[in-house]
N, C-alpha and C positions, 0 to 999 in steps of 0.2 A: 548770394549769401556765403560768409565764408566758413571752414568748417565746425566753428567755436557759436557760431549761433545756429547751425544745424543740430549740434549736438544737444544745444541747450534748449533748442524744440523739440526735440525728440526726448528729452526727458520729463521737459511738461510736462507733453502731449500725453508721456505716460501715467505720471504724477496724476496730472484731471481726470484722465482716464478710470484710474485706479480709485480717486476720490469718489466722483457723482455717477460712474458705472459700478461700486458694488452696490451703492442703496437702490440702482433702479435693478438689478439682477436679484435683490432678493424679493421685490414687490410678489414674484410668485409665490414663494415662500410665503408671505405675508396672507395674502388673499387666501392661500388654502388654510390659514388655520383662524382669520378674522374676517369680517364683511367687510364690503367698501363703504359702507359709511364710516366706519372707525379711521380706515384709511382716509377719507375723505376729509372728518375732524385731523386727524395730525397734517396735512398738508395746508387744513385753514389756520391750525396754531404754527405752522412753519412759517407760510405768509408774513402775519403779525410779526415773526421774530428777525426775518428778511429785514422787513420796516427798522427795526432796531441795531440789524446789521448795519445796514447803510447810518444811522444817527454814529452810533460806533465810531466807522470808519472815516468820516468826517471827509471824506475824497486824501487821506495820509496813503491810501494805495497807491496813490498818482503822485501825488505834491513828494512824499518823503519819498516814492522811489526815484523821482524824475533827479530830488536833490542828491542823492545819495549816490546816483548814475553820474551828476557832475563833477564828486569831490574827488574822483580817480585813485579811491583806495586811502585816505585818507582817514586814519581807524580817531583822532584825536575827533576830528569832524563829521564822521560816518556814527562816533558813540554819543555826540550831543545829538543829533538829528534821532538815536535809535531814544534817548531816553525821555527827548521831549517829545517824539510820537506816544511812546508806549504810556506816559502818565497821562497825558491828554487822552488815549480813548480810555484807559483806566476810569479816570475821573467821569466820562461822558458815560460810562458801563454803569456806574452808581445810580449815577441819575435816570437810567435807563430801564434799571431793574425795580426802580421804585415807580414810575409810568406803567409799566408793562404790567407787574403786579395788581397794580390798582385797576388796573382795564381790565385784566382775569376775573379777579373777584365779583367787579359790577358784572360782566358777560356770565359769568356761572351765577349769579342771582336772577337775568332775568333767561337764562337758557337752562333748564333745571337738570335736564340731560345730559350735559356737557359731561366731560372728564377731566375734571381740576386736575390730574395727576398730571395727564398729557400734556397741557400747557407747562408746568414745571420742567418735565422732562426736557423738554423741547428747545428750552429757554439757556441750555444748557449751547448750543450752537452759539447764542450770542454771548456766553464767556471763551469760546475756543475761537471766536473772530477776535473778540478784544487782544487775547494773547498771542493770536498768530503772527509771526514776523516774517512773513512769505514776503514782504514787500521788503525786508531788510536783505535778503539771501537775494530774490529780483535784482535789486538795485548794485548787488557785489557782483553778479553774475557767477554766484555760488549756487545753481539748483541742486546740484547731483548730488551735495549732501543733503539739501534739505527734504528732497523727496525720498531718499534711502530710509530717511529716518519715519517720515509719513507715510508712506506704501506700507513699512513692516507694522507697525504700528495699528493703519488702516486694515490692515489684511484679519489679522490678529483676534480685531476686536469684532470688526464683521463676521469672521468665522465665530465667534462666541455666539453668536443670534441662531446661528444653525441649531448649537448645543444644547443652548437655557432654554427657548423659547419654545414652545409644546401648546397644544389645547388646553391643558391648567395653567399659562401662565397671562398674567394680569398686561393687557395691550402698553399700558405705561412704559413696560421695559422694552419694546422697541425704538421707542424714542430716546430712553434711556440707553441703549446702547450705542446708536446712531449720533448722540451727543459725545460720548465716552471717544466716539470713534475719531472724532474730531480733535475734544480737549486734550488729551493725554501725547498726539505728535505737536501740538500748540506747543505742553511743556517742555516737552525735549528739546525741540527749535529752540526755545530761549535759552534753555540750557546751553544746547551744542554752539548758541551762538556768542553767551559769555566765557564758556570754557575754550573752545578751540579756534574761535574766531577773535578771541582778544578782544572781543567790545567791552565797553565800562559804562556802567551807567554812572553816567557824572551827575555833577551839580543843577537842579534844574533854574535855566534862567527864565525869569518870567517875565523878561521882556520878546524872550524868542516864543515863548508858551504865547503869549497874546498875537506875534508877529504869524504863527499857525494857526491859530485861529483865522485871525483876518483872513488869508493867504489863501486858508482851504474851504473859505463861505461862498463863493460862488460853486465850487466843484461839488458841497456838502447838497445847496439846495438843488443843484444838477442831479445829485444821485437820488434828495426825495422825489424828484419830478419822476428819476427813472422808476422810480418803485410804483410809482403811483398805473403806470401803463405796464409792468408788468407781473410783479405781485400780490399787485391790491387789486386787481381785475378780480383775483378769486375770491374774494371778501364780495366785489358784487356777484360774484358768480352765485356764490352761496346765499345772497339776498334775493335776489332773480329766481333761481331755479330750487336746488336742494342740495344736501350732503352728498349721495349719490353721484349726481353730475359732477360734483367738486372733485369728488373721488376720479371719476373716468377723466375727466379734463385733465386732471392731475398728474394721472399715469402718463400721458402725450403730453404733456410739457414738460415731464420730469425729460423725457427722451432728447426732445430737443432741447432744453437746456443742458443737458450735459453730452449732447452735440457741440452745441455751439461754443462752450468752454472748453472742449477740446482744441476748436478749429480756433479762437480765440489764443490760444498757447502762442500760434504766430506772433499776434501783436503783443502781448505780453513780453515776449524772449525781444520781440525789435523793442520795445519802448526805452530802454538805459543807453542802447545803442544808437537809439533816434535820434535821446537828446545829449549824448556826447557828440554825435556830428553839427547838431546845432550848434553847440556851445564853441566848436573848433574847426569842423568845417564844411562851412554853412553851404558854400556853391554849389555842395555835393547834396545838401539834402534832401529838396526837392524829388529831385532823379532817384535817390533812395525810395524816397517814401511811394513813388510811383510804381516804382517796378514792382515795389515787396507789396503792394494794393493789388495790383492787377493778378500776383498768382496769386493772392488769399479770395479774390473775384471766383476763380477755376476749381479750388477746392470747395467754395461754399454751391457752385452749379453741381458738382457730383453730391456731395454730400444731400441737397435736397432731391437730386434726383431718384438717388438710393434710400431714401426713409418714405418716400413716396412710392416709392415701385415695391417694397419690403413690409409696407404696413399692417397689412394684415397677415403677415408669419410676425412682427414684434408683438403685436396686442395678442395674438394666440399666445406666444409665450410668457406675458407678463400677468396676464387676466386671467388666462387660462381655456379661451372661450373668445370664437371669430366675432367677439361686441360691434357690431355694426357703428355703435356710436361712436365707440374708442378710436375704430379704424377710418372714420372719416374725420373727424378730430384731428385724427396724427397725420392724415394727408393733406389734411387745408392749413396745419401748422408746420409741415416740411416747406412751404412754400416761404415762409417767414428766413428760412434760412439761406438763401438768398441771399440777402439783404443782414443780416442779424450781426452779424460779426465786425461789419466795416464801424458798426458804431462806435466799437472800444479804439480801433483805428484813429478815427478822425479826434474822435478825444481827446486822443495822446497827441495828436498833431498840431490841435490849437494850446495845448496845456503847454506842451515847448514852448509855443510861442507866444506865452505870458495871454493868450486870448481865452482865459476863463469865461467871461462876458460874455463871449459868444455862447461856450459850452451850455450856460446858465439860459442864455435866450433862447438854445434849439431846444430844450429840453422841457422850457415852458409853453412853447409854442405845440411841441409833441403831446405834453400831459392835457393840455386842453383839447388839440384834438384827441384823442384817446376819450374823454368824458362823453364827446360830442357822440363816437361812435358807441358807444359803450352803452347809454342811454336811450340811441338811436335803434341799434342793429338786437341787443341782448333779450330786452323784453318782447323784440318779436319772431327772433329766430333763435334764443336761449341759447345752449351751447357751443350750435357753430356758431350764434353770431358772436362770440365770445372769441374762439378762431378767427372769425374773418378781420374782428376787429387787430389782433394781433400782429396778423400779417399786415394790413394796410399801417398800424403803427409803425414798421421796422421798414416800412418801403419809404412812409412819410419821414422819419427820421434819417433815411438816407439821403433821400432829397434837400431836405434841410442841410445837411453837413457838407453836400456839395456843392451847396450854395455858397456856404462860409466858408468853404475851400479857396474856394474861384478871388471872393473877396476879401482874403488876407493874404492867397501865396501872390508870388510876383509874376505877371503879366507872360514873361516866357517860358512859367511852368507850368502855366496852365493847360487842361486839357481834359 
């Protein structure tokens, strides 16, 4: 790697860092002044709003950065591509908030308990995806502004949670801030990216608006497959078991999830660079994509080894209390990490190489297994089997991806 995409992982890595390590660093915070059932509700209405992320997103994270990584700085051609992303998830955000509404109001008529507030609040996540142009800054290989601007921003609003939030204050404004914390470095982004990046939002054509659509439907129904094996597990988790369990379950996946988005920073920072060697030279790519696989293989073996060996000091500090549950939880889902991260990898590998189809078949072949275990393992071993399903998902989708590896690269790069 040479120094310009070191730098530009190592600002990620901070960037993620900074994003999905303060929400789980104040869960403490949280716990001592509400139950985890409360917690437990806002992680089932985060769930749901995931689902919407991904409709949102339409797979414009991959498709527009992969393009936007081709046109080599091309700001005439870099501002068509920004302005027919952004009105197309605009457009999909509409339609998205009148679904998601609709599904509240029925869920709070027949769950009388619920907290309509929190669902509102919550919902706010999916306007600060719509707006996010982290795939525009990706594709320039401009991070280092755009995370200055979301760290201060990020830092900022999460410390407000410390300040507002008290035993008199109403659980809603948790989510409420944790949304704020998101939408408000969205704004900026676009800002800093009209004003000192020179983009233009031009004219929209709606031959290229239809031409993205098509373009990004297999990667769209790629990403509902992916939600389905790993966000909507807790929608059955919460059907299967109870609030509570959602809650603890919740806590150990938030960890590994924003593990794995860290260690994910890797392939994030190679994907522009991926596919500019594709585009120009290609004999070199293979060898690339091999070497830069095998060290992101060596960090995801430490990283589960250390959330395994650490488990019970994380759940002490997040819970507050050595939760037997929590802490085997988080050690049957270190073992996921393993495996977790090569997925964004091979992604990116077939998306270069115009092999959506494939992406779309591994990911239907995953979500079905995923039901299989889910319905198998949950009702009879409830929370880990919720875990074990998890883990055996991200081993199966390994295996799948290197299958479709072997069966599109070329004969002498295989391996």
């Amino acid at each position: 790697m040479n120094k310009k995409i070191i730098s530009d992982i190592g600002v990620m890595a901070f960037l993620q860092a900074t994003s999905l390590l303060l929400p789980v660093l104040i869960i403490p915070f949280i716990l001592s002044i509400y139950d985890v059932e409360s917690y437990g509700e806002m992680a089932f209405a985060t769930s749901i709003c995931l689902f919407f992320n991904v409709v949102v997103d339409y797979g414009f994270n991959l498709t527009s950065t992969s393009e936007i990584g081709k046109s080599n700085g091309d700001i005439r051609k870099v501002s068509q591509i920004f302005t027919t992303t952004l009105m197309c998830k605009i457009f999909i955000f509409i339609v998205s908030t009148i679904l998601y509404f609709s599904f509240v109001y029925v869920y709070n008529l027949v769950k009388e308990d619920s907290n309509f507030s929190v669902y509102v609040m919550v919902f706010g996540l999916v306007l600060a995806n719509t707006l996010n142009p982290i795939w525009l800054f990706q594709g320039l290989g401009k991070l280092k502004a755009y995370s200055t601007i979301t760290i201060i921003c990020k830092i900022i609003v999460v410390a407000g949670i410390f300040i507002i939030v008290d035993k008199n204050t109403d659980f809603y404004v948790v989510p409420l801030m944790l949304s704020l914390s998101q939408i408000i470095p969205a704004v900026f982004g676009l800002l800093y990216a009209i004003i000192k990046l020179e983009i233009k939002l031009t004219r929209i054509d709606v031959n290229l608006l239809r031409l993205y659509f098509i373009q990004g439907k297999e990667i769209f129904f790629s990403r509902i497959s992916v939600y389905s094996y790993t966000s909507l597990n807790i929608v059955f988790l919460e059907f299967f078991t109870s609030t509570i369990y959602v809650g603890y379950y919740s806590v150990a996946a938030r960890v590994i999830g924003a593990l794995n988005s860290i260690i994910n920073v890797i392939s994030q920072v190679l994907f522009p660079k991926m596919a500019r060697i594709w585009e120009h030279e290609k004999n070199h790519y293979f060898k690339f994509f091999i070497d830069n696989r095998n060290k992101l293989a060596c960090v995801n073996v430490i990283a589960g080894m250390a959330t395994f060996l650490l488990a019970k000091l994380i759940i002490l500090f997040l819970v507050g209390e050595e939760n037997i549950v929590a802490i085997n939880v988080l050690r049957i889902l270190s073992l996921s990490l393993l495996f977790y991260s090569f997925g964004s990898m091979y992604t990116q590998n077939l998306i270069i190489q115009n092999e959506n189809k494939s992406v779309l078949k591994i990911t239907i072949l995953t979500t079905f297994i995923n039901f299989v275990f889910v319905f198998v393992l949950v009702p009879t071993f409830g929370i880990y089997g919720m875990a074990i399903t998890a883990c055996l998902i991200q081993l199966t989708q390994f295996l799948l991806n290197v299958r479709e590896y072997h069966r599109v690269g070329p004969v002498k790069n295989r391996c």
